[in-house]
Every structure is written in C-alpha cells, then in structure tokens.
C-alpha positions as CSV (number, residue, x, y, z in Angstrom):
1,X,-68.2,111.3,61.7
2,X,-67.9,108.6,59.4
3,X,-64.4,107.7,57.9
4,X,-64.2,106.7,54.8
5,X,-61.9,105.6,51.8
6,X,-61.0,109.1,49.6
7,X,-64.0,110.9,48.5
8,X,-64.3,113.1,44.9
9,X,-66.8,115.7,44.2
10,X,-67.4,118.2,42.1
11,X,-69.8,120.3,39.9
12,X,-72.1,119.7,36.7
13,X,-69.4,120.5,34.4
14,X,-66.4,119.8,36.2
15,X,-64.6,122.6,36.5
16,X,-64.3,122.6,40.1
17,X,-63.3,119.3,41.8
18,X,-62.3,118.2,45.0
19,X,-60.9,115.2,47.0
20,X,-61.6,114.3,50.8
21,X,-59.6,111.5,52.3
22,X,-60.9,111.7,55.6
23,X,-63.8,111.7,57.8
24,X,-67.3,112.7,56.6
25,X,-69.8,114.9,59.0
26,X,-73.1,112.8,58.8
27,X,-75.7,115.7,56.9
28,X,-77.2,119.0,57.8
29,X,-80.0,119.8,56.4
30,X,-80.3,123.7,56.4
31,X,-84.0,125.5,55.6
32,X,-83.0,129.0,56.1
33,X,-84.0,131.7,53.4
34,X,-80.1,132.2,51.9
35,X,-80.0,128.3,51.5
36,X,-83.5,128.5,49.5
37,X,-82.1,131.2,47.2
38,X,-78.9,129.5,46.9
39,X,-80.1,126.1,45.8
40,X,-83.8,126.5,45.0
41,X,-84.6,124.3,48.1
42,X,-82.8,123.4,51.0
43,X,-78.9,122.5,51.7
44,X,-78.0,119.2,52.8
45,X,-74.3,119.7,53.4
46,X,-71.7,117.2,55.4
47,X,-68.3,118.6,56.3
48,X,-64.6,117.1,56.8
49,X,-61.9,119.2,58.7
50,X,-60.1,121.4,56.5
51,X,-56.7,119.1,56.9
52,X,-58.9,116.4,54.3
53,X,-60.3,118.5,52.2
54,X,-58.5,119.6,49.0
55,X,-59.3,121.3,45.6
56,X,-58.2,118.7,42.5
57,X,-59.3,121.5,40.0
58,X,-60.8,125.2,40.6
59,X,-61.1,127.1,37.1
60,X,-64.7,128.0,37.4
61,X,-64.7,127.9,41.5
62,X,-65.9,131.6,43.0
63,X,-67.1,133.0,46.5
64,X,-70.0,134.7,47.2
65,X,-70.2,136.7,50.5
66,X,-73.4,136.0,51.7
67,X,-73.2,137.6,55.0
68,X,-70.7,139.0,57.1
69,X,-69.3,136.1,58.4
70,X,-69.9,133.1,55.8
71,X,-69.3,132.9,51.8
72,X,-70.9,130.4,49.7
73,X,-68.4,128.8,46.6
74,X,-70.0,127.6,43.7
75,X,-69.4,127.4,40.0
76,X,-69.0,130.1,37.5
77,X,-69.5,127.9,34.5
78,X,-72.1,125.8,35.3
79,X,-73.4,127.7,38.1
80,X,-73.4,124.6,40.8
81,X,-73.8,125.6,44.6
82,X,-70.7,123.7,46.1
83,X,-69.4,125.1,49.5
84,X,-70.6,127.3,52.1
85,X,-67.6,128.4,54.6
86,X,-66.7,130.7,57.6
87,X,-64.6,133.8,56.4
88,X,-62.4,133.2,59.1
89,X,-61.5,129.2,57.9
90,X,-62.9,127.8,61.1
91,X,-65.3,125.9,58.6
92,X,-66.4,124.3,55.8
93,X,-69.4,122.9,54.7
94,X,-69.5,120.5,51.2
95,X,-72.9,120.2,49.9
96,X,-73.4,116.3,49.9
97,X,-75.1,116.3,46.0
98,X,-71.9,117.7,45.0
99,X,-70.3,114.4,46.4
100,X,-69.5,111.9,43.3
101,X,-71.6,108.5,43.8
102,X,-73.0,106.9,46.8
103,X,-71.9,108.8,50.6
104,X,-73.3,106.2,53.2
105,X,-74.3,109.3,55.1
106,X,-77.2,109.9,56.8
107,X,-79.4,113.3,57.7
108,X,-79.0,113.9,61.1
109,X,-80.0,117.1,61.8
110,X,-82.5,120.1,60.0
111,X,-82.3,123.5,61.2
112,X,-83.6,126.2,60.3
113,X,-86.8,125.3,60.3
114,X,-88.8,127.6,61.1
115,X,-87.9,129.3,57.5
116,X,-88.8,126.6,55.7
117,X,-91.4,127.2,53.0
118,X,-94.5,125.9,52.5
119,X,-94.9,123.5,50.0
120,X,-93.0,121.1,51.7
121,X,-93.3,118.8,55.2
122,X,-90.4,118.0,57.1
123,X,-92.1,114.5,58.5
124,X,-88.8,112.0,58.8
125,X,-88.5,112.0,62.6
126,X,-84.7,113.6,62.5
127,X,-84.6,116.5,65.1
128,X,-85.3,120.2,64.0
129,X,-84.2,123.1,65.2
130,X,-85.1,127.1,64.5
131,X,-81.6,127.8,64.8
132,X,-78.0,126.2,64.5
133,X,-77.3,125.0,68.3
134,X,-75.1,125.4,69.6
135,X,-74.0,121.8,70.4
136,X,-73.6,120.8,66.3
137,X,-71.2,124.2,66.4
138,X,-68.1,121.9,66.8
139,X,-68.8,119.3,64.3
C-alpha cells in the first residue's frame, strides 16, 4: 500500500464524490464477465480500508447486487461505475479511473483471466491469475 496525501474521486458529473486520506492498494485488474458488463472492459480498482474512505457527496450514488455476496455502486445520473464492495463491509474496492488526477499506482495483479475476451492481450509481464487468490484476499 502506498500512502499518500488525501485523495478525491468521483463520477462524470459529480454527483457522487469521495475523499481518501490514507493508504492506496496498488491496482487490480479484474477480467471476469460481471466486470466486462459493468464497465465495457475490465476493472482496474485499488482499495483503502474503510476507516479512509469517506463519501463528500452521494445524490446520484446507488448499489447494485451483483451477486450474493458483492454489490457494485455507481451513478444514477451519469451512470459511472464507482465501487464494487462486500455486503458484509469487509471490503471495498474504488475503481482507480474514478480517482481525480494522477494515483502514482501501479497494476499489480490481473485476475480473472481466464474470462477475458478476445480482442484484447494481456502482454505486460504483471502476474495473472484464473481466480482471486487467496493471498491478495487480505489486501
């Protein structure tokens, strides 16, 4: 994790924003089929525990539940793909284009991979996995 000086976010129209004033997960880059709906590609999403995360502004901000376990927050004006969480709070992910300005983060892992579509390579040398392991559970 990679500690930084407060961080803002937010969607395309700005009716959800956010503040993080702690650390930054480096990113996760996640290939799996809800991810591709989601955002039309793949998520690249960092995370910050939940103590340094904090909603500025939330008028257009609603969750989806995408499975039985996880919800995905986005905007209802604008339609931007924000957050995907645990329904029990254990976790939150931010998706790092939502992040205002430059992150100094890097892509550390992509997972999922084996749904991945077609018209794309994954060729940048950062590991893959078919799953989520379960060594990045805790970050």
């Amino acid at each position: 994790m990679q500690r930084e000086q407060v961080k803002t976010g937010g969607c395309l129209c700005g009716a959800v924003r956010y503040e993080i004033d702690g650390p930054l997960r480096d990113i996760i880059s996640c290939h799996c089929g809800q991810c591709q709906k989601t955002s039309g590609h793949y998520f690249a999403a960092t995370a910050t525990p939940k103590e340094h995360f904090h909603l500025t502004k939330d008028e257009g901000l609603k969750w989806y539940s995408s499975s039985g376990y996880a919800e995905r927050g986005f905007c209802s004006e604008c339609g931007s793909s924000l957050f995907w969480r645990m329904k029990d709070g254990s976790h939150q992910s931010i998706l790092a284009g939502s992040l205002d300005g430059d992150t100094g983060l890097k892509t550390s892992h992509h997972i999922f991979v084996a749904d991945k579509k077609d018209y794309y390579d994954i060729a940048d040398g950062i590991p893959q996995y078919d799953t989520y392991p379960e060594d990045l559970k805790s970050g």
